[in-house]
N, C-alpha and C positions, 0 to 999 in steps of 0.2 A: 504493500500500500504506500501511498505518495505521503508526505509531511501535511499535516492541515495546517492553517493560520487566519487569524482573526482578521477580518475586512475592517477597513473604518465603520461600516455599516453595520456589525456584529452577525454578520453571516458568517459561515464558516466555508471555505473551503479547500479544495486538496491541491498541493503546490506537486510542480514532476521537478525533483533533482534538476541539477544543472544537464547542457545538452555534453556537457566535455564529459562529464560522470558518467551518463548515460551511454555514451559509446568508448569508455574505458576497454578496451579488449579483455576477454576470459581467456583466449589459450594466448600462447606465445607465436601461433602462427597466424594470430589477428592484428602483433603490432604493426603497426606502419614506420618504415623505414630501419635505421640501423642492420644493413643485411650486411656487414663488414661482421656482426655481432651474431646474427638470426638469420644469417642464409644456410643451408644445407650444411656446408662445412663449417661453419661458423662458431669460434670458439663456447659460445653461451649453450647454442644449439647441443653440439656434442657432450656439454657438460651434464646438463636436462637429460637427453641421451640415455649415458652412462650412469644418471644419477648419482655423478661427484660435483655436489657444488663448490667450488672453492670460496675463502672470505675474498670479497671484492671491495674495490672503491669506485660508483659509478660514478665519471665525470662528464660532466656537459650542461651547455644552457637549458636554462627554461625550457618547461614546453614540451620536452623530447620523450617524457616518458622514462624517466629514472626509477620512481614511485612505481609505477604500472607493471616494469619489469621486474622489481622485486620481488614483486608481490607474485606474479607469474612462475618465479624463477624457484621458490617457496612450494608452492601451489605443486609446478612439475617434478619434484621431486617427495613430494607427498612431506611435506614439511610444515611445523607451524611456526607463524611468523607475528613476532612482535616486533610495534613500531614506536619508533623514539622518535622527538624532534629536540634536535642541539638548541632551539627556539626557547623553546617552553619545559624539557626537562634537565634535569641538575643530579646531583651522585644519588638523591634517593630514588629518584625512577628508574637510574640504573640496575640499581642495589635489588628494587623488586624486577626489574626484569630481568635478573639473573635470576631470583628466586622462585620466577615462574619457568623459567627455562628449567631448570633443575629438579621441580616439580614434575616439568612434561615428559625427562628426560627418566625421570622414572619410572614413567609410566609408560618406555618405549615409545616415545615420539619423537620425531628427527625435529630440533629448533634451528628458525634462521631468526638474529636480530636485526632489522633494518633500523640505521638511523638518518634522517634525514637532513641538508645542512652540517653533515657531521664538522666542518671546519668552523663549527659556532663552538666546539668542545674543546676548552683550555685543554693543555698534555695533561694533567692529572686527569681529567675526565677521559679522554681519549686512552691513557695509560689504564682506566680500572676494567678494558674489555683483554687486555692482554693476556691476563692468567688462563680466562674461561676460552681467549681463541685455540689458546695452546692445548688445551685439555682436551678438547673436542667438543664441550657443553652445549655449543652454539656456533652455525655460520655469520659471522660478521658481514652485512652489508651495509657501507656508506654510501651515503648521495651526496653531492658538493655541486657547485656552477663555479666555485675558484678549481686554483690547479692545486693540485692534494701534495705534491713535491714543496710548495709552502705554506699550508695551510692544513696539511694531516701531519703529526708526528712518525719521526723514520721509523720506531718499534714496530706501531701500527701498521705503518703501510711496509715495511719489510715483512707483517705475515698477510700482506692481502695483494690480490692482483686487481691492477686499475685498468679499468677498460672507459676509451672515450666514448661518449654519445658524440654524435652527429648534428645540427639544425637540421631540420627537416626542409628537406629539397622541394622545389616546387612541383614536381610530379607527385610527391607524397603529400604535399597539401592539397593540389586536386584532389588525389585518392581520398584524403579524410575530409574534405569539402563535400564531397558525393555523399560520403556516408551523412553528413550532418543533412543536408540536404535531405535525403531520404527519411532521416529519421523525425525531421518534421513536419514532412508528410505537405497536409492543405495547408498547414503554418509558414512553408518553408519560402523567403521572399523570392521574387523571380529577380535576375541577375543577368543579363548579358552577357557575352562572351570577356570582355572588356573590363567590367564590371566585377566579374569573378577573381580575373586576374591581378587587379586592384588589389581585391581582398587577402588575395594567397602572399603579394607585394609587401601589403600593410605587417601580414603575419610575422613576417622577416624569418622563417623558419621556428616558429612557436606552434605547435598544432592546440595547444589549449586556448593560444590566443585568439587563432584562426575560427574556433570553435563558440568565442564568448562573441566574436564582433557579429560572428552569422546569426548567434542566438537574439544579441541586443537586437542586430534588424530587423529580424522576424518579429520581435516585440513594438520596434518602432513602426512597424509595417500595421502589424494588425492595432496600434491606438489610432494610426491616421483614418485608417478604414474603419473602425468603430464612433471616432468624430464625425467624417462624411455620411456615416447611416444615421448620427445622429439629427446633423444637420439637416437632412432631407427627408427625414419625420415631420420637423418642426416646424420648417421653412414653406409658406406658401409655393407651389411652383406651379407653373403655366403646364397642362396636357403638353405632352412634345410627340413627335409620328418618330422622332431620328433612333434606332435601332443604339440598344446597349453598346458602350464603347470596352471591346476587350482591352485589359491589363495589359500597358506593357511594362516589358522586363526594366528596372534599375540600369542604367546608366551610368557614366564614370561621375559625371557632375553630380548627379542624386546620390550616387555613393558616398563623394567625397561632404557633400554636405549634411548627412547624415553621422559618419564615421565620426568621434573625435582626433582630437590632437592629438598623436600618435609617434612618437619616431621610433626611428630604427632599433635594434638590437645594441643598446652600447650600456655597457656596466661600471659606471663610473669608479675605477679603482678594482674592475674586476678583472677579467684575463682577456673579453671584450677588448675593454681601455687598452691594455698593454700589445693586446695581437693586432690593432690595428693603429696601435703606436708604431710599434715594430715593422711594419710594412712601409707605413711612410717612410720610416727613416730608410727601409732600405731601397726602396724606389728610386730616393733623391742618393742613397749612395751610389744606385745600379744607374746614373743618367738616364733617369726615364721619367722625363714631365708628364705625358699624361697622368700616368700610373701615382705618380707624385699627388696630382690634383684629385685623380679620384678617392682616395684614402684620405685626403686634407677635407674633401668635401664631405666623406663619409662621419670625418668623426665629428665637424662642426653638426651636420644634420646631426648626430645623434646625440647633439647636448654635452659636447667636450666643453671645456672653458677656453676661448680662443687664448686667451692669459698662455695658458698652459703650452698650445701651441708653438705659442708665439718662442717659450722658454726653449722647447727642442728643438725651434729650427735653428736659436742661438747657439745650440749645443752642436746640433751638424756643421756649422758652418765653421768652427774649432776642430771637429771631429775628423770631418772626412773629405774640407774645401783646404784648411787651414791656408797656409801661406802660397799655394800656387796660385789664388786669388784673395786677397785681403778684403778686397770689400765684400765680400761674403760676408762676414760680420759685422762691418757697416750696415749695411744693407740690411739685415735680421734684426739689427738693433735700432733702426728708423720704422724698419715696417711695427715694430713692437710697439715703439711710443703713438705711429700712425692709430695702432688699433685702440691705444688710453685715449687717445684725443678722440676719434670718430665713433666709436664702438662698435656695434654691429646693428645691419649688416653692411654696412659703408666699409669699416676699417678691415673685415675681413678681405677686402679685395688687395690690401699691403700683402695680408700674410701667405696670400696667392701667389704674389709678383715674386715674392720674395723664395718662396717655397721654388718657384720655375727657375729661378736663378740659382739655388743651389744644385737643383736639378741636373741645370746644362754646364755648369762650372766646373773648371779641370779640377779633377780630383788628388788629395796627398793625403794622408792618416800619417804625416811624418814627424808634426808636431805630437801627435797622439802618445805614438808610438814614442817619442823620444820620452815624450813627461813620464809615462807607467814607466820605461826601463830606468828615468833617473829616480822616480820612488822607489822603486826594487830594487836598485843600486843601491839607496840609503840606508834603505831598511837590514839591508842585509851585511853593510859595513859598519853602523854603528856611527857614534857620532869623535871624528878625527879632527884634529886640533885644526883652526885657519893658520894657513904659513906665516910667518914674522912678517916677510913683505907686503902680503895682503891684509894685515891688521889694522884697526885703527888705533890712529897716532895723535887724540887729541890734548895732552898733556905732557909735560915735562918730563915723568915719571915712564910714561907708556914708549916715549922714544927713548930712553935709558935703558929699555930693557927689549930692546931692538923693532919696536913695533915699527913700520911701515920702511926700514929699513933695507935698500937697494931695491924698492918698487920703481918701477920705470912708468914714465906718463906716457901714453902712448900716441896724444897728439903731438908731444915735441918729436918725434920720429915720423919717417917716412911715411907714407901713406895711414898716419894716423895707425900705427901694427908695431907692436913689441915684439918682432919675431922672436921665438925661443922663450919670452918669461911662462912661468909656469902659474894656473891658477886652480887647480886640483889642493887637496891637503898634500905633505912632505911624503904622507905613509904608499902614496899610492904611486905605484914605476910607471905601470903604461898607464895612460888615463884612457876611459872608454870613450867610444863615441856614440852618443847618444841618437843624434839627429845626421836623419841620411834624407837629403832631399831627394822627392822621385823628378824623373827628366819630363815634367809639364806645366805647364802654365808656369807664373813667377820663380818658384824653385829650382827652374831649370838653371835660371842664371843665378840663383845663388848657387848651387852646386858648382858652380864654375867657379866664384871666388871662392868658396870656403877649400876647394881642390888647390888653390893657388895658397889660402894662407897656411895651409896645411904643409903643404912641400918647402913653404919659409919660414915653419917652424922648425 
């Protein structure tokens, strides 16, 4: 039977679960998508199979059916399954639901624990499934949308195998589009071709998402239709001869104004955030502007802070333009104040210009490269005395006891070059070389004098 609930009007009647609940799949050959996971050979497939679950850590966004698979995964294996959420329980929910595992396990019942969120669980919490994974008491199942490499403890996930979920493709959101579709029958809104593809668009690979915007429509669908019947009860109308006008289908425009404000898939500070950080920056590493702008536009759509932007393209432009073009970082650093002065969406068009400009600009990592090898260099030698020559000399006392003594000024000599003085500490023979210019853009021609002051040292 369906949930009842009180009307404003003290009628009662029966609510139907949500439509996402409703088409929850019961076997595991009803979910849609993940077939890396649930195709024939498919490690989860064979597990079910065999009937050896391993402890798992499911990872992936929203939407994919982390939850559904558990529970499935439980189910095929003739297993009972308790569920946690890292949300809402703490060590005493644990505590009983080991105590019910141990219960069941007496009574010859196979237990899987799923927890949901599990990277909401401090390591203590996280560490009190340890004992009971080792033992056999219980299958460990986690769900996460971070990446469990930092956000699950290594104990843990050294005794679980993590498996990624997928977003759900657009062909698997038609697929579960149809099904919602069908399952609401004369409810179900009509949609255009156009229209649908909108909706699978909007979903960005969420199939629950996909499932609550088709359900809202159908709702917003049938209050207009229930207004219009109203209205044409109450409303005088003239006899008409003209024949009932058939329903058409929803549209892109009736869609879009219908849908709310919606973006993309982007998890501010999730793995989202960082994966299509990561792409920009390697776009603008690999010389490829379009690709550059698509990801720049991806993550402003999905509610990035251009701030933030604005911070990494300052950071590539040191990173991976450095000195073969300088104004790389001029350039990042005006488009940045551009975007404080205009904000958005006016100043986002600097952190465009600016993004293409890193883009197509000769590439060097030799500053990069040079800075890590001289902190590894330090870190690894310790801290060795400044030479007497290179000391400072500002006292009576400080030149008595040889500071700045036989330093050479290097603009009274030729070409403004001390050939031969030395500026390393005493302890060190060969001094390293940190900074090797690549042959492109500006560094080309410094590698050509530092070749020269090299040989006149």
């Amino acid at each position: 039977m369906h949930p009842v609930q009180q009307t404003p009007m003290g009628l009662i009647q029966t609510t139907a679960p949500p439509l996402a609940e409703r088409l929850r799949p019961q076997r595991l050959d009803q979910v849609v998508g993940q077939q890396h996971l649930l195709g024939p050979q498919g490690p989860l497939t064979r597990a079910a199979q065999l009937q050896r679950l391993p402890s798992m850590i499911l990872w992936g966004p929203p939407g994919v059916g982390k939850t559904t698979l558990a529970r499935l995964l439980a189910q095929a294996v003739n297993a009972r399954m308790l569920s946690l959420s890292a949300v809402l329980s703490g060590v005493k929910e644990i505590r009983e639901a080991v105590a019910q595992a141990e219960l069941w396990q007496g009574q010859g019942e196979r237990v899987v624990v799923f927890v949901d969120e599990v990277h909401r669980f401090n390591k203590s919490q996280q560490d009190a499934f340890l004992p009971h994974v080792e033992s056999g008491l219980f299958v460990f199942v986690g769900a996460t949308t971070e990446n469990p490499g930092f956000e699950v403890n290594s104990a843990l996930l050294s005794r679980a195998q993590v498996f990624r979920l997928e977003s759900l493709s657009a062909d698997d959101l038609r697929q579960l589009l149809l099904r919602g579709l069908e399952a609401l029958k004369h409810a179900a809104p009509m949609l255009s071709e156009d229209a649908q593809a909108l909706l699978i668009a909007t979903a960005d690979g969420d199939g629950r998402k996909l499932l609550n915007l088709l359900e809202m429509l159908a709702q917003v669908q049938a209050k207009q239709g229930e207004d219009e019947d109203h209205e044409g009860h109450t409303a005088a109308a003239a006899p008409s001869t003209a024949g009932a006008r058939e329903p058409q289908p929803l549209g892109i425009e009736a869609l879009q104004a219908m849908l709310p404000a919606l973006q993309r898939q982007f998890d501010k500070g999730g793995d989202a955030f960082y994966d299509q950080i990561s792409a920009l920056h390697k776009s603008v590493r690999g010389s490829d502007p379009d690709a550059s702008l698509y990801w720049l536009a991806r993550m402003l759509d999905g509610g990035a802070d251009p701030r933030y932007i604005a911070r990494r393209l300052i950071r590539m432009a040191s990173e991976d333009i450095g000195l073969a073009d300088p104004r790389a970082l001029t350039l990042c650093l005006e488009a940045a104040q551009a975007y404080e002065r205009l904000g958005s969406p006016e100043g986002e068009l600097a952190l465009a210009q600016a993004t293409v400009f890193l883009a197509v600009a000769a590439k060097s990592n030799a500053v990069y490269t040079a800075w890590k090898s001289a902190q590894r260099y330090v870190q690894e030698q310790g801290s060795m005395p400044v030479p007497n020559h290179l000391r400072n000399a500002p006292t009576r006392l400080a030149k008595s006891m040889g500071h700045g003594a036989d330093y050479r000024y290097s603009h009274d000599e030729p070409d403004a070059f001390s050939a031969g003085q030395r500026y390393f500490p005493d302890a060190v023979l060969k001094p390293p070389i940190f900074y090797s210019p690549v042959p492109r853009g500006l560094e080309s021609k410094m590698a050509e004098k530092l070749a020269e002051l090299r040989r006149r040292n």
